[in-house]
C-alpha positions as CSV (number, residue, x, y, z in Angstrom):
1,X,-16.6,12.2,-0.1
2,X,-19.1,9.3,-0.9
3,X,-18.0,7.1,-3.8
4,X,-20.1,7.3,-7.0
5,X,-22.9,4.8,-7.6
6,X,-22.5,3.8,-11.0
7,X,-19.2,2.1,-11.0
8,X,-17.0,0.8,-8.3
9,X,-13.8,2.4,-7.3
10,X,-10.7,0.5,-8.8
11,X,-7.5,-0.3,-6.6
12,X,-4.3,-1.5,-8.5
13,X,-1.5,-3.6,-6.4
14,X,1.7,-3.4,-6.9
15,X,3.7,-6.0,-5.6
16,X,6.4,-4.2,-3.8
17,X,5.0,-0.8,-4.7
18,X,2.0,1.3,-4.4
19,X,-1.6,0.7,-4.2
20,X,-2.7,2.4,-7.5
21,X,-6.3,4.1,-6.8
22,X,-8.6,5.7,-9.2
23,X,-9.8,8.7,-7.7
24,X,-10.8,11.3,-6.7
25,X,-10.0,9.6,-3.3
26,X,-10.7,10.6,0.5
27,X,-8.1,8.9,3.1
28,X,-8.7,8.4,6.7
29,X,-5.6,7.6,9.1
30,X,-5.3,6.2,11.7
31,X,-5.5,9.3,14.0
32,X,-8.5,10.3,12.0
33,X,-6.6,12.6,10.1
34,X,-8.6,12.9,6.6
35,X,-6.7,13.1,3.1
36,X,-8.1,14.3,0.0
37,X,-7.4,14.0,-3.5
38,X,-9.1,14.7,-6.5
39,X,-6.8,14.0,-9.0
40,X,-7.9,11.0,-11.5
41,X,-5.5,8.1,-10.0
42,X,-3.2,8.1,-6.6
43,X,-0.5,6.3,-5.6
44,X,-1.0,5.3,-1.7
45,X,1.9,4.4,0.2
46,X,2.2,0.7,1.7
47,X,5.9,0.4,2.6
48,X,5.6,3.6,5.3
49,X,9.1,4.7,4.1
50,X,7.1,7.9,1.9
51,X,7.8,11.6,3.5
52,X,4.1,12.3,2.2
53,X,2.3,9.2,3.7
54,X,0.0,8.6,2.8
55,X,0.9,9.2,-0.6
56,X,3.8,7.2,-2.4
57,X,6.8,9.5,-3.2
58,X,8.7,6.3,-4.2
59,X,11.2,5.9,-1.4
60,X,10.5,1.8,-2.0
61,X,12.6,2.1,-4.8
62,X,15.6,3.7,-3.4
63,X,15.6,1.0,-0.5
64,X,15.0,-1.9,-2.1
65,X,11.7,-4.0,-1.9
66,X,11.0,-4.9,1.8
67,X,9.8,-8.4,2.9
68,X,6.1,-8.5,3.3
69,X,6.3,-11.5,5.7
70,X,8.8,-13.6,7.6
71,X,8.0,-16.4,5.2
72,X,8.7,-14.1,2.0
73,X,11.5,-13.2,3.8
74,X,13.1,-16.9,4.0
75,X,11.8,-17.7,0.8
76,X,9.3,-20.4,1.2
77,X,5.2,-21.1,0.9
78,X,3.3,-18.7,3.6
79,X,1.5,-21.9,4.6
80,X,5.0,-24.2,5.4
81,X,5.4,-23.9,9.3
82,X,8.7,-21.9,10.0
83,X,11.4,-24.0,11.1
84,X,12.5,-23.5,14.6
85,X,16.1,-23.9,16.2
86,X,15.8,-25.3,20.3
């Protein structure tokens, strides 16, 4: 399902949610697996807890927002060195 010509396709992030796509949308997986939507916007998973990956069914919420990277995760600038103990 090529995207249309005229206008580009438009992607939403959510910090600590879904990726927020403007559809009618076409998903390939990893296994090759293809996903299809035509519904006018869809919310793709990006924390892998959903039971309908690729789609969001908002599991995120009911776990709590998940780290995106050991340096979020100890709360300082992704460009600080982590600190190491010998």
């Amino acid at each position: 399902m090529p995207n249309a010509a005229d206008r580009p396709r438009r992607l939403t992030v959510e910090r600590d949610g879904p990726i927020l796509i403007e559809g009618p949308v076409e998903i390939v997986g990893e296994d090759g697996t293809v996903t299809v939507s035509d519904r006018f916007v869809v919310a793709v998973c990006t924390c892998r807890r959903s039971r309908i990956l690729p789609w969001c069914d908002t599991s995120h919420r009911r776990h709590g927002a998940a780290p995106h990277s050991r340096a979020d995760r100890a709360g300082r600038d992704k460009n600080e060195p982590e600190e190491t103990t010998p």
